[in-house]
Each structure stands twice: as structure tokens, then as C-alpha cells.
Rosetta silent file (secondary structure, phi, psi, omega in degrees, C-alpha in Angstrom):
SEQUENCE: XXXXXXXXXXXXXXXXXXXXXXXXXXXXXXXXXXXXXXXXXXXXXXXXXXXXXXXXXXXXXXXXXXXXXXXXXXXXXXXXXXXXXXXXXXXXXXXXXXXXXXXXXXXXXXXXXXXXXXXXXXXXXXXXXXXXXXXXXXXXXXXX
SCORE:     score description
SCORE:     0.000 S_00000001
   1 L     0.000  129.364 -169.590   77.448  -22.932  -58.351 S_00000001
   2 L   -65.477  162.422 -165.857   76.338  -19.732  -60.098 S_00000001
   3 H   -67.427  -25.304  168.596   75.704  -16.798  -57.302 S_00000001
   4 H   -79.763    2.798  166.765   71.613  -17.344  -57.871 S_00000001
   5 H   -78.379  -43.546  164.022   71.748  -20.631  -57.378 S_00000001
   6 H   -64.760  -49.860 -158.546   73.570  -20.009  -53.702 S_00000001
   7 H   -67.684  -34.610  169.305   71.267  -17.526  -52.817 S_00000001
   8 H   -64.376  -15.035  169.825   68.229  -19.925  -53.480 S_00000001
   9 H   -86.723    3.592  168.595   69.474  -22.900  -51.744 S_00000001
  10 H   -94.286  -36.104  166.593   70.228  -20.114  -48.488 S_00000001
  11 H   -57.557  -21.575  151.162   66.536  -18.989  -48.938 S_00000001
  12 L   -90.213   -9.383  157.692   65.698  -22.653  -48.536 S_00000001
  13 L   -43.056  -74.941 -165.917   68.078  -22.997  -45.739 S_00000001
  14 H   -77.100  -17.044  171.134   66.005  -20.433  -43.759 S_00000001
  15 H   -77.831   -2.084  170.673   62.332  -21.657  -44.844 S_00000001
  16 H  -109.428    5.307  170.530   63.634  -24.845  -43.276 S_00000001
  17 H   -92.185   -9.935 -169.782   64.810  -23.305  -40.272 S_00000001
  18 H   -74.114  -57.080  138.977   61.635  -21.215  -40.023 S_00000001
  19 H    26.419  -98.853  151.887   60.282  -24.264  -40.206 S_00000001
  20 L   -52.915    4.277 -174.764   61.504  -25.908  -37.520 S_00000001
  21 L    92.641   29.333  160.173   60.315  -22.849  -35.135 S_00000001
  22 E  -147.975  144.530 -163.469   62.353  -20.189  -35.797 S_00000001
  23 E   -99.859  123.413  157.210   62.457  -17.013  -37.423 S_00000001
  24 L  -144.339  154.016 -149.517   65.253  -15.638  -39.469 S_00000001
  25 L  -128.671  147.684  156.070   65.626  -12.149  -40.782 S_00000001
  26 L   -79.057   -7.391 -172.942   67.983   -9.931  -42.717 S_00000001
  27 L  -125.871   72.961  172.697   67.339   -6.816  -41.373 S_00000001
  28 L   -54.511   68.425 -168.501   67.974   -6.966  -37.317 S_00000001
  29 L   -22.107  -71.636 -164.508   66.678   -3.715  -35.975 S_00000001
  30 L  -102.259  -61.660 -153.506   67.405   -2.896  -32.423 S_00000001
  31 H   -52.631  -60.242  171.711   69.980   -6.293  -31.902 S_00000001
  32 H   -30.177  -43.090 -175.604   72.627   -4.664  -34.027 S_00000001
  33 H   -84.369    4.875  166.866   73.012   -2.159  -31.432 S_00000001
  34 L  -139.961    1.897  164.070   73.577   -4.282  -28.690 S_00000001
  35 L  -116.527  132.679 -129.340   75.569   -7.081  -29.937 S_00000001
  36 L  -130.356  137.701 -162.548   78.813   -5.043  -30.464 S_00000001
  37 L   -81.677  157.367  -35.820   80.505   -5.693  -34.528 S_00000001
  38 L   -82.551   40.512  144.965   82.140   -8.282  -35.188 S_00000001
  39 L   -96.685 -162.880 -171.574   80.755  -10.673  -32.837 S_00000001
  40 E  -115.203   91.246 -164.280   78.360  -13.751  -32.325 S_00000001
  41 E   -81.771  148.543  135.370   76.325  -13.061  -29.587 S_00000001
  42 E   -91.254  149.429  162.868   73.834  -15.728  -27.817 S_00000001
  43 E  -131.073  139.795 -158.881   71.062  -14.518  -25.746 S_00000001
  44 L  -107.941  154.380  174.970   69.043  -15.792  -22.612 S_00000001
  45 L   112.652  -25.782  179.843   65.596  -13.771  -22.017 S_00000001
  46 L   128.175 -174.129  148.598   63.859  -13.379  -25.041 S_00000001
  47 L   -36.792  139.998  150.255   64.968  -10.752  -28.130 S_00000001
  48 L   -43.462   -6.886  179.240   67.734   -8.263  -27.402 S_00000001
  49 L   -98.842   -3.995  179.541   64.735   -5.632  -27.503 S_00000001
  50 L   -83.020  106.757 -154.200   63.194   -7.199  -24.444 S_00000001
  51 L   -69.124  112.865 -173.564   63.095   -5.922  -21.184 S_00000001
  52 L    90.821    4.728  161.648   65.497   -8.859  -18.978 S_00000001
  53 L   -91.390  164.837 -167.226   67.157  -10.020  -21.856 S_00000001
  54 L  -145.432  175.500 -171.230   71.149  -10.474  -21.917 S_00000001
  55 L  -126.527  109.416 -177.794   73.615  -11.490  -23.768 S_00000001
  56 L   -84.391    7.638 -156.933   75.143  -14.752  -22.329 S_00000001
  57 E  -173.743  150.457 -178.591   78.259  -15.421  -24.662 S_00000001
  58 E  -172.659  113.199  165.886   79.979  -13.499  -27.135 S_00000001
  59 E  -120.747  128.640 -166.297   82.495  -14.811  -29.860 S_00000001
  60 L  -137.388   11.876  159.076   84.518  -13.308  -32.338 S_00000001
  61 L   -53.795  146.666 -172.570   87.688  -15.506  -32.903 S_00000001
  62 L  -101.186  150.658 -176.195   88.167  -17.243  -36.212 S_00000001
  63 L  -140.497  153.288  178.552   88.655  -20.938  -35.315 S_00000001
  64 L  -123.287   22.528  148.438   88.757  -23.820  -37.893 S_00000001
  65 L  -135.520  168.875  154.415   87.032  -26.497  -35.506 S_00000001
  66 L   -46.332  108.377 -174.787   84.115  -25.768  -33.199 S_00000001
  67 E   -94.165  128.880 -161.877   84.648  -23.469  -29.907 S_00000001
  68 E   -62.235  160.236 -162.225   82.440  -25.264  -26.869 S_00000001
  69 L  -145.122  147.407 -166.510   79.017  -23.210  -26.431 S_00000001
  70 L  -178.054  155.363 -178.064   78.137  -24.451  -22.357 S_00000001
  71 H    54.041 -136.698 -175.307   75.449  -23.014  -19.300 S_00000001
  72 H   -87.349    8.640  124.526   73.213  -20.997  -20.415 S_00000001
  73 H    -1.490  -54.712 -148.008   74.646  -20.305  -23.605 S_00000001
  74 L   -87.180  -31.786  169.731   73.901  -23.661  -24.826 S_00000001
  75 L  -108.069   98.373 -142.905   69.976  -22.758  -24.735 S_00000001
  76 L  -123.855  139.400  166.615   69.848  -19.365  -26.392 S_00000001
  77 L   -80.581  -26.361 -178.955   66.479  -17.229  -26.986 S_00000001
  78 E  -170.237  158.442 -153.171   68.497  -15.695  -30.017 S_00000001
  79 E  -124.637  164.779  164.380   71.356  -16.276  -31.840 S_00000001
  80 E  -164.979  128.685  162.692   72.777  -13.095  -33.588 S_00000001
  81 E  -119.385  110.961 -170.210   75.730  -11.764  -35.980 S_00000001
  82 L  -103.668   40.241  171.134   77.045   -8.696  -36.624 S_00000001
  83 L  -114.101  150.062 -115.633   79.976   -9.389  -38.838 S_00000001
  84 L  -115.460  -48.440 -159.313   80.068   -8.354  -42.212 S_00000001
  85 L  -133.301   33.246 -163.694   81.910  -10.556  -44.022 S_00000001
  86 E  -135.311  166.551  148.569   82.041  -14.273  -42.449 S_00000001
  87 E   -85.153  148.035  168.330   80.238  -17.707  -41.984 S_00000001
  88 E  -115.611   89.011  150.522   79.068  -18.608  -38.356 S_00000001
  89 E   -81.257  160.174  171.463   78.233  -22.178  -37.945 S_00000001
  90 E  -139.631  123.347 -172.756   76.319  -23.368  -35.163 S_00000001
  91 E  -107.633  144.604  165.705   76.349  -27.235  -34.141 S_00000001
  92 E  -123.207  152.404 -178.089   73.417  -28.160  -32.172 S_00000001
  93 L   -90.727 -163.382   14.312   72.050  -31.578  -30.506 S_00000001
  94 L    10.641  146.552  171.352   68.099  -32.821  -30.800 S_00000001
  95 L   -71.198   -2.988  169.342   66.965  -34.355  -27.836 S_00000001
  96 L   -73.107  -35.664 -151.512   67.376  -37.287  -29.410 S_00000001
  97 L   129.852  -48.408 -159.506   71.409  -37.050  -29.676 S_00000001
  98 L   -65.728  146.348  178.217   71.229  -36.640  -33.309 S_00000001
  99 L   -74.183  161.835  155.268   73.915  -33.551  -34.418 S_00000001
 100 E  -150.805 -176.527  173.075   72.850  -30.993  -36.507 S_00000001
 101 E  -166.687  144.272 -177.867   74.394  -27.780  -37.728 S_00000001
 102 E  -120.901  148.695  173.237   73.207  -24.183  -38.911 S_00000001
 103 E  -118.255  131.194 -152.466   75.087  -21.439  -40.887 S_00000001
 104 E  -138.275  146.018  178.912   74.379  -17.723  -40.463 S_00000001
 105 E  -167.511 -163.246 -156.984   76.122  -14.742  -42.600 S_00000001
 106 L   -83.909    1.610  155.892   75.359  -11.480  -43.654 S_00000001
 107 L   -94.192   -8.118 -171.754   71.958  -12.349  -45.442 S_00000001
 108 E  -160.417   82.488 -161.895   70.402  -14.571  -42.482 S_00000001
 109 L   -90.934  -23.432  166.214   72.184  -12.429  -39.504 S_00000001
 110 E  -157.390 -157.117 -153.644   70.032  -13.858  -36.956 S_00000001
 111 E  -167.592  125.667 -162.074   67.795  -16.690  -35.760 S_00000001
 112 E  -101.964   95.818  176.863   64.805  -15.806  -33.470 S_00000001
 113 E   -74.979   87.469 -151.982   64.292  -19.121  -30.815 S_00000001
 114 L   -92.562  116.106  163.909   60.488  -19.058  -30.259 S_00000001
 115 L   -25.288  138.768  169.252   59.475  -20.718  -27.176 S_00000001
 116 L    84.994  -10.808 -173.344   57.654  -23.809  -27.279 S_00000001
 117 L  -110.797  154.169  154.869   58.997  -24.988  -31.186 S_00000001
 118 H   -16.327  -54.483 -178.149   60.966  -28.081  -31.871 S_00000001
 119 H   -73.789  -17.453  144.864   64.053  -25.543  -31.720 S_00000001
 120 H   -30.977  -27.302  173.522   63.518  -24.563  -28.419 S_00000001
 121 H  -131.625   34.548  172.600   64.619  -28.051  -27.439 S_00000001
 122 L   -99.549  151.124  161.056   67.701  -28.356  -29.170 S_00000001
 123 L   -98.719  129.376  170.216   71.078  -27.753  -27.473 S_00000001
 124 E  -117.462  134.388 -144.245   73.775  -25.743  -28.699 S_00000001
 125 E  -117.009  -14.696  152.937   77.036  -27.302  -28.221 S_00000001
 126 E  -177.903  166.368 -177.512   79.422  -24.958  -30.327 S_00000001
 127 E  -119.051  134.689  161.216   80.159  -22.144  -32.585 S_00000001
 128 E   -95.072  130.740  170.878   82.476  -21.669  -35.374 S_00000001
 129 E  -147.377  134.060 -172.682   83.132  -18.528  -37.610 S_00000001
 130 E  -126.643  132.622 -167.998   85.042  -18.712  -40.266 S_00000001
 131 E   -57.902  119.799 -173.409   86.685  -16.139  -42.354 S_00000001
 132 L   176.516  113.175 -165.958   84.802  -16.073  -45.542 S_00000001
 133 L   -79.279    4.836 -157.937   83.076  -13.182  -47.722 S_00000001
 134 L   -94.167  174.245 -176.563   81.127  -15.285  -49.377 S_00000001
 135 L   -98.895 -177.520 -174.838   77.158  -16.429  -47.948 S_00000001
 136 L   -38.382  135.594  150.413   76.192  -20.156  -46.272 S_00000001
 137 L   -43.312  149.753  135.869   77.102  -23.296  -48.281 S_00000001
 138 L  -131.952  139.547   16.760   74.844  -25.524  -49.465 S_00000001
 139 L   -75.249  162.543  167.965   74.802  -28.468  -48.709 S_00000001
 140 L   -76.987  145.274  175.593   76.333  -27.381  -45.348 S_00000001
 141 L   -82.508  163.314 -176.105   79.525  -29.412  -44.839 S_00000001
 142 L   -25.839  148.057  171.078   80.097  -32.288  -42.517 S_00000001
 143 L   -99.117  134.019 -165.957   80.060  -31.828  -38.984 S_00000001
 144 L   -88.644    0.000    0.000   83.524  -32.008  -37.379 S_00000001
């Protein structure tokens, strides 16, 4: 797949995560500075710019299955990455059960949970990051 051809199916990646009630941005102001390179921080609280937010989880191992995401973790106000040159997946539930899974890289670094949306009532049940310079797949691959 030619490289404009990736980046438009990752720009429809994030209009469908936007979508779904979340925001995601390339340029993270103030979160880069408090999610410390090269990990994958979750946060409980709001934005990392937000007075009582934290950071509940921080991962930076490369793993080739899914490492368990658990407490409050698992319901994150923001998702953030500050590595450079990797894929992040993220598998999540629906209240329903049904799996789902998101990919984050150095073009879509982090994913904004807005209170109140659809996404807001998903669970997240684990994170992957996998060494790779390249941006998200598309289609995203199976979930494992």
C-alpha cells in the first residue's frame, strides 16, 4: 500500500474514533511533559493538564501478545504515547462483550476519553506496543 494510501486510511481511523466520542490529536501539548518518553501512559481524572489528574499505568515493554490493562486503568480519561517510533494497540470491550481494538503511533499520539460518549463506556482490557517505525495498519489486524 503506497505511503498516501496508509496515511488516508489512519485519517479515517481517527474520524471514526472521533466519532465514537473521542478526540485524537497529533500535536499533544502539555501531556508530553508528563508522560515520560517512551511510554504508554493511561490516565484517571480528566487530561494530563487538569488539576487531579494522574497517571494510573505506564507501559513501555515490547510484547507480541496483549499485556492485561486492570483497576482503574481499564477506564482511562486519556490514553497517551510518547514513543517515537512504534505501534500501541489497545484492545477494548463494549458493554455489550463485543472486542474491539485501537492503534496509536506517532501521527495519532493520543486519544482524548470525553465523558458521557459511547467511549466512555468501553473497557480497556490490554495494551500492546510493538516495535515498528512505520504508522497504524489498516485494516487493523485480528485481535489475539
Amino acid at each position: 500500500m503506497s505511503k498516501f494510501l496508509r496515511r488516508v486510511a489512519s485519517a479515517v481511523g481517527a474520524l471514526g474514533l472521533a466519532a465514537a466520542g473521542i478526540l485524537v490529536s497529533a500535536t499533544p501539548a502539555a501531556a508530553s511533559a508528563t508522560c515520560p518518553y517512551p511510554y504508554v501512559c493511561f490516565y484517571a481524572g480528566g487530561r494530563p493538564s487538569d488539576a487531579g489528574s494522574y497517571i494510573t499505568g505506564k507501559f513501555k515493554a515490547f510484547t507480541s501478545s496483549f499485556q492485561t490493562i486492570s483497576g482503574t486503568s481499564s477506564h482511562p480519561s486519556y490514553i497517551q504515547t510518547t514513543r517515537q517510533d512504534d505501534i500501541v494497540y489497545v484492545r477494548w470491550l463494549l458493554p455489550d462483550g463485543t472486542p474491539n481494538l485501537s492503534c496509536f503511533d506517532h501521527t495519532f499520539p493520543y486519544v482524548d476519553i470525553l465523558p458521557g460518549t459511547l467511549l466512555a463506556t468501553w473497557t480497556v482490557t490490554g495494551v500492546m506496543i510493538v516495535d515498528n517505525p512505520s504508522v497504524c495498519p489498516w485494516p487493523l489486524p485480528p485481535l489475539v
